[in-house]
VEXBATOR-300556 format. One record per residue (C-alpha): residue number from 0; residue in three letters; x, y, z. Coordinates in steps of 0.5 Angstrom, whole numbers. Each point is the difference from the previous one (the first is absolute). Layout:
N
PT num residu    c1    c2    c3
PT NUM    ala     X     Y     Z
...
END
This chain:
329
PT num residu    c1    c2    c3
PT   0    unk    10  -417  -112
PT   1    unk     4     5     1
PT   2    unk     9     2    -1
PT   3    unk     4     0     7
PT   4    unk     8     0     1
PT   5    unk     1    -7     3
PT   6    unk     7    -3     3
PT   7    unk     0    -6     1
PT   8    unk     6    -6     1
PT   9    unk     2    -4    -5
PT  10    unk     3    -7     1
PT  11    unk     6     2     2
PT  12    unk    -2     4     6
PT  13    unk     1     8    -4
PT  14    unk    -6     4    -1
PT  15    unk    -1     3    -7
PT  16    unk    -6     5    -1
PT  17    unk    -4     0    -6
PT  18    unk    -7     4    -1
PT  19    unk    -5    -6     0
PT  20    unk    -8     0     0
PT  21    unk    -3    -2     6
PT  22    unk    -8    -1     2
PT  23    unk    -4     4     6
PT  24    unk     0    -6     3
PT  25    unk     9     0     1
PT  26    unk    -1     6     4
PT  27    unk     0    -1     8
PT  28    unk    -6     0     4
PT  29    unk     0     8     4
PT  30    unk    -6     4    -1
PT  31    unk     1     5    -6
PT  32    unk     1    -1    -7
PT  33    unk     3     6    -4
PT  34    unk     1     1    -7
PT  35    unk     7     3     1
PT  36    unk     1     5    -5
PT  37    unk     8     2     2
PT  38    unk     6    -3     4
PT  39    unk     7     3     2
PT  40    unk     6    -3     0
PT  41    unk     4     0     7
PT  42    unk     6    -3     2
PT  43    unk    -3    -6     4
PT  44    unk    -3    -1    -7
PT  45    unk     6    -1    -2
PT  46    unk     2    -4     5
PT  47    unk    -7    -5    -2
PT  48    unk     1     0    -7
PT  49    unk     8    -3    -1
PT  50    unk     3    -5    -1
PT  51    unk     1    -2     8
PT  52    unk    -8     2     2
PT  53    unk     1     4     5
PT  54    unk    -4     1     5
PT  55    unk    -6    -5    -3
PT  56    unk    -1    -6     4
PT  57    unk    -5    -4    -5
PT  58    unk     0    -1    -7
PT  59    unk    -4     2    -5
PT  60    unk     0     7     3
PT  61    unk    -2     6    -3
PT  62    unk     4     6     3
PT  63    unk    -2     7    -1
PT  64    unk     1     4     8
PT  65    unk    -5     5    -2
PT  66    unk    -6     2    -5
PT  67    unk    -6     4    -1
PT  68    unk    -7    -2    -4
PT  69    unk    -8     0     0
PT  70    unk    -4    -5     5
PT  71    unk    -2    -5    -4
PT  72    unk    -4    -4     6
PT  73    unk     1     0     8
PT  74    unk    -3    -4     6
PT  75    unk     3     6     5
PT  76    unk    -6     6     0
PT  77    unk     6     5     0
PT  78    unk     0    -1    -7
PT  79    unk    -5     0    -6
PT  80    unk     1    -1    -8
PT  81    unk     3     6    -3
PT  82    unk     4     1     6
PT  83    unk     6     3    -3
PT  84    unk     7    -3     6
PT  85    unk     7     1     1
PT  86    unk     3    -6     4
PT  87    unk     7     0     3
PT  88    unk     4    -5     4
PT  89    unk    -3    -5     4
PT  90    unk     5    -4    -3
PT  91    unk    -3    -1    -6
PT  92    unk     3    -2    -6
PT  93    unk     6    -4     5
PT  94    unk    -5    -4     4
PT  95    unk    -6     1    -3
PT  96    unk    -2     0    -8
PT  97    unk     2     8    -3
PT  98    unk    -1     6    -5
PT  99    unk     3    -4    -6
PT 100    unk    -7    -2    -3
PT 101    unk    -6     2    -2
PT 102    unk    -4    -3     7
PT 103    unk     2     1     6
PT 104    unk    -4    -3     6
PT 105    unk     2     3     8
PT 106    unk    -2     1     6
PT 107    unk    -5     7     1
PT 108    unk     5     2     5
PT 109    unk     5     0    -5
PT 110    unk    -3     6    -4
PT 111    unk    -1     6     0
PT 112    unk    -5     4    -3
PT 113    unk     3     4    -6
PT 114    unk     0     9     3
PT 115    unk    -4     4    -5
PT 116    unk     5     4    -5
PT 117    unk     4    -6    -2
PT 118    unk    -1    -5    -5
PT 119    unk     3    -8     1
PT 120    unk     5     2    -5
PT 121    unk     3     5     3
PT 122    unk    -1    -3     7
PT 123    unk     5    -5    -4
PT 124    unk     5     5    -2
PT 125    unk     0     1     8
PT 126    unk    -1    -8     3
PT 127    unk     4    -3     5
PT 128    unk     6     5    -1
PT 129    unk    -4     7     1
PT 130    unk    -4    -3     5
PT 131    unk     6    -1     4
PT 132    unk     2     6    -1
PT 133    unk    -5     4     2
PT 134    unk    -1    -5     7
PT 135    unk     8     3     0
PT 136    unk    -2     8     0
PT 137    unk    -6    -1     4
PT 138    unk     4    -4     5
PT 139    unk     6     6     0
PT 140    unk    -6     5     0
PT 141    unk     0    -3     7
PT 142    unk     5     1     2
PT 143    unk     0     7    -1
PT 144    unk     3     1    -7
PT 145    unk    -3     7    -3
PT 146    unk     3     3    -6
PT 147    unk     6     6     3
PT 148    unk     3    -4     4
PT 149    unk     6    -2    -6
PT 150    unk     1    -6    -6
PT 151    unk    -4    -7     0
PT 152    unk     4    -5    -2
PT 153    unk    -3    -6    -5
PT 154    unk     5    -6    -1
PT 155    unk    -1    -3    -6
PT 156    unk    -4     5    -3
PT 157    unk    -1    -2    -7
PT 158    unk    -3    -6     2
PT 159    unk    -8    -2     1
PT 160    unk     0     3     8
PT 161    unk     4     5    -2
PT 162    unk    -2     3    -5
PT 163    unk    -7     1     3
PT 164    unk     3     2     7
PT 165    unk     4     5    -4
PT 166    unk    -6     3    -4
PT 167    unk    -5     0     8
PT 168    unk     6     3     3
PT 169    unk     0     5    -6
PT 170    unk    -6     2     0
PT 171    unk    -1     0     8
PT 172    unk     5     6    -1
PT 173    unk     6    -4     3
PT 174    unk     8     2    -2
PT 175    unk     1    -8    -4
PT 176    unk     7    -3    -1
PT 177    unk    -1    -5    -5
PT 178    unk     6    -6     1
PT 179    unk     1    -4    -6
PT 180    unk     6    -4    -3
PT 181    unk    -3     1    -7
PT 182    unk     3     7    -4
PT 183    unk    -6     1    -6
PT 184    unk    -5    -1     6
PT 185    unk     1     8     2
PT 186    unk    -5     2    -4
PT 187    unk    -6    -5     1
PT 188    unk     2     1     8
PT 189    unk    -1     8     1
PT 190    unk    -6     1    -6
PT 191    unk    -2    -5     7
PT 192    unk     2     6     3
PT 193    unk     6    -2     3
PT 194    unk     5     7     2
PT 195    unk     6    -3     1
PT 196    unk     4    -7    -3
PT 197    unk     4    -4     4
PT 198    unk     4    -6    -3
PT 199    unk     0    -6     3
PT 200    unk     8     0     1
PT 201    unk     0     5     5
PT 202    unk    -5    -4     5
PT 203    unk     2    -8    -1
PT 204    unk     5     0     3
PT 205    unk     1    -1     8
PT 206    unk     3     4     5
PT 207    unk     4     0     6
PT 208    unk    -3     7     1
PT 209    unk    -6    -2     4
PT 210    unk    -2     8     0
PT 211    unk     1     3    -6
PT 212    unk    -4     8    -2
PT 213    unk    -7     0     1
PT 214    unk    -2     0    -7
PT 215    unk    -8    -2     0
PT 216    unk    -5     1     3
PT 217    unk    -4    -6    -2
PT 218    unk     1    -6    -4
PT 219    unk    -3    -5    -4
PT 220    unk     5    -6    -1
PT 221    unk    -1    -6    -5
PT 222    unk     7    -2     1
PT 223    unk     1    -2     7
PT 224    unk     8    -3     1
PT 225    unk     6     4     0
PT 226    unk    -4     5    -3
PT 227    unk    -6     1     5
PT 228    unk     6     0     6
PT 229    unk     3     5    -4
PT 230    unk    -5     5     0
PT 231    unk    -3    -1     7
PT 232    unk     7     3     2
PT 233    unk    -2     7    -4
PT 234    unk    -7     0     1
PT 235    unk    -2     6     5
PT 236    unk    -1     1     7
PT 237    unk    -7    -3     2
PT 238    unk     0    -3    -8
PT 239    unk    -4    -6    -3
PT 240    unk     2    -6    -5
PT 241    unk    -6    -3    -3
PT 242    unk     3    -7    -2
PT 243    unk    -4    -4    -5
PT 244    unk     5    -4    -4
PT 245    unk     6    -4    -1
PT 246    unk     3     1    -6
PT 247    unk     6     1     3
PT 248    unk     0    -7     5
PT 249    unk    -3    -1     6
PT 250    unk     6     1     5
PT 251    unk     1     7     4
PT 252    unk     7     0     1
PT 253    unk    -2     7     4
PT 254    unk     2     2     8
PT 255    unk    -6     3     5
PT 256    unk     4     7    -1
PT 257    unk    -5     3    -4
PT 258    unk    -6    -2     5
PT 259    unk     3     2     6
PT 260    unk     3     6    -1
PT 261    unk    -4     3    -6
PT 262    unk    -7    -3     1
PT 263    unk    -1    -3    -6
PT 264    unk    -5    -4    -1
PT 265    unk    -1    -6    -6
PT 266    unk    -7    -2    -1
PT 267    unk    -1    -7    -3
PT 268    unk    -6     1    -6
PT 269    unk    -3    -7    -1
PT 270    unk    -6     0    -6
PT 271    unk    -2    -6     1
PT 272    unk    -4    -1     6
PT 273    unk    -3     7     1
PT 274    unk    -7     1     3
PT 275    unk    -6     2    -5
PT 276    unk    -1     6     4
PT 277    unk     8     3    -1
PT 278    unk     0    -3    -8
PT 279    unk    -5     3    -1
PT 280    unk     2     7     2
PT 281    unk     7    -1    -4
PT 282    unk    -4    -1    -6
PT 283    unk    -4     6     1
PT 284    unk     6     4     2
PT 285    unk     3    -3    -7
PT 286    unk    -6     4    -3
PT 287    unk     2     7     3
PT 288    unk     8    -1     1
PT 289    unk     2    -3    -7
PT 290    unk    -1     4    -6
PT 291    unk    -4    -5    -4
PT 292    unk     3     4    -6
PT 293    unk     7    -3     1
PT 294    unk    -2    -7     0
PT 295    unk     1     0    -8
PT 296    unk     9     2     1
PT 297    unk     0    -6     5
PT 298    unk    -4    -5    -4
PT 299    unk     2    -7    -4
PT 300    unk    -5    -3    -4
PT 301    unk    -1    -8     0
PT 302    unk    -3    -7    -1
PT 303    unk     0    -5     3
PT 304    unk     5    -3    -6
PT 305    unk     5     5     3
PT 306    unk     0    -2     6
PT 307    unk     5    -6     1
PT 308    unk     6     5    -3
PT 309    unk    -3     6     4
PT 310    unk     1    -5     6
PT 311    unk     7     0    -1
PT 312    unk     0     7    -2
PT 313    unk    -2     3     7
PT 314    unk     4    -5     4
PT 315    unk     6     2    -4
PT 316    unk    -1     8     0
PT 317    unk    -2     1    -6
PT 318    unk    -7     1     2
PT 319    unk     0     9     0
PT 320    unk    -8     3     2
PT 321    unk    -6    -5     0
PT 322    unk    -2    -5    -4
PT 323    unk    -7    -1    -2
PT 324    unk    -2    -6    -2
PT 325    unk    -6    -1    -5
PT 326    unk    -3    -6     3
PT 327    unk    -6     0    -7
PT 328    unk     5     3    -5
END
């Protein structure tokens, strides 16, 4: 037996979700089984647990779109007994029972052999949110962002994927400006190494201005909607958005100006369905370009017990740094 977050419907068709015991035998069948040690706490996770389900399709489900652990036992030959695996993506944890337990069992392709000099915990304390970030600066990087070439923005950099993106780009020897609407975050955002504050008023709002100054010369953008269309309007000449979230909603209300006239590029950074070969290099760029030692300024401790408030936490906005979650405590 071992304690998982289930939700599940009730008879009125709401779903409640509560830590229940469940058997290895409950698990779905795939070719791995994990002793999971570590989860996180995502937005989509958020989604899964209220009260409207989310993104879940079945019930009872067991949400958690990423976690970190030790091989217990595998049918696929990439993997051994005492393996230590990160996974994320794959739809795990919407479509496919998660992180939120003490067993897991998923595909071999899903996993990702954890790099050498980080551990399950602090691969947590990076999880989805880093993860994605770090995919954000790779995929600038090709683009041509190189530190001197003036500010990067990061939208919502208080949040999961911010603050990590902000300490990457820090450390990387990038000029950050943090954007955030939360006043008391100024300290945590430049100890990340945030240079330059930016309040969120000053960008949320649209434009009939479709060029505005050329301010950044890259940008990391959480956000989307009218704060995304905003930016591409102040984005350098030749410029990149690496757009990864929506916390802002999902409509562009933005012209093609900015393209034709500047050369600005917006890249769509997808974290679940990434090749092996590509998840793996983002992760041992993890390694090398985030200063593991400021893991700890970003981490929230939890149990499977916070989990249903943290839920309504993130979807809310409350939710600043990472969340931990201790799937064993």
């Amino acid at each position: 037996m071992f304690n998982a977050l289930v939700v599940d419907k009730n008879e009125d068709g709401k779903t409640q979700a509560a830590v229940k015991q469940l058997r290895l035998d409950d698990l779905p069948h795939a070719e791995v089984t994990v002793a999971v040690d570590y989860s996180t706490v995502n937005y989509k996770d958020g989604l899964c647990i209220g009260p409207g389900g989310g993104l879940v399709r079945n019930y009872p489900h067991v949400p958690g779109i990423d976690f970190a652990g030790t091989v217990e036992n595998s049918e696929d030959p990439r993997y051994a007994p005492g393996d230590k695996v990160v996974l994320t993506g794959w739809r795990v944890g919407e479509a496919h029972w998660g992180g939120y337990a003490q067993k897991a069992r998923v595909k071999g392709d899903w996993l990702v052999p954890l790099p050498d000099g980080i551990s399950t915990r602090q691969a947590m304390a990076v999880g989805t949110a880093g993860f994605t970030a770090m995919l954000a600066v790779m995929a600038l990087e090709d683009h041509g962002l190189t530190p001197g070439q003036g500010p990067v923005l990061v939208t919502g950099a208080a949040g999961g994927v911010g603050s990590v993106a902000t300490a990457i780009l820090a450390h990387l020897g990038y000029e950050v400006a943090a954007v955030t609407g939360r006043p008391e975050t100024e300290e945590y955002l430049r100890g990340l190494g945030a240079s330059q504050i930016v309040p969120r008023e000053q960008l949320n709002e649209t434009t009939k201005r479709p060029l505005e100054s050329e301010s950044w010369a890259g940008c990391v953008d959480a956000v989307g909607g009218a704060m995304l269309a905003r930016l591409l309007g102040q984005m350098k000449y030749g410029g990149s958005v690496a757009a990864v979230g929506l916390a802002g909603g999902a409509a562009l209300p933005a012209t093609v100006i900015p393209f034709l006239l500047r050369g600005v590029n917006l890249l769509g950074i997808d974290s679940v369905l990434q090749p092996f070969e590509k998840r793996q290099r983002a992760w041992q760029r993890v390694v090398t370009d985030l200063p593991l030692e400021k893991l700890d300024a970003m981490v929230q401790p939890a149990t499977l017990q916070d989990l249903p408030q943290l839920g309504a936490d993130i979807l809310a906005g409350k939710v600043q740094g990472r969340v931990v979650v201790d799937v064993n405590a």
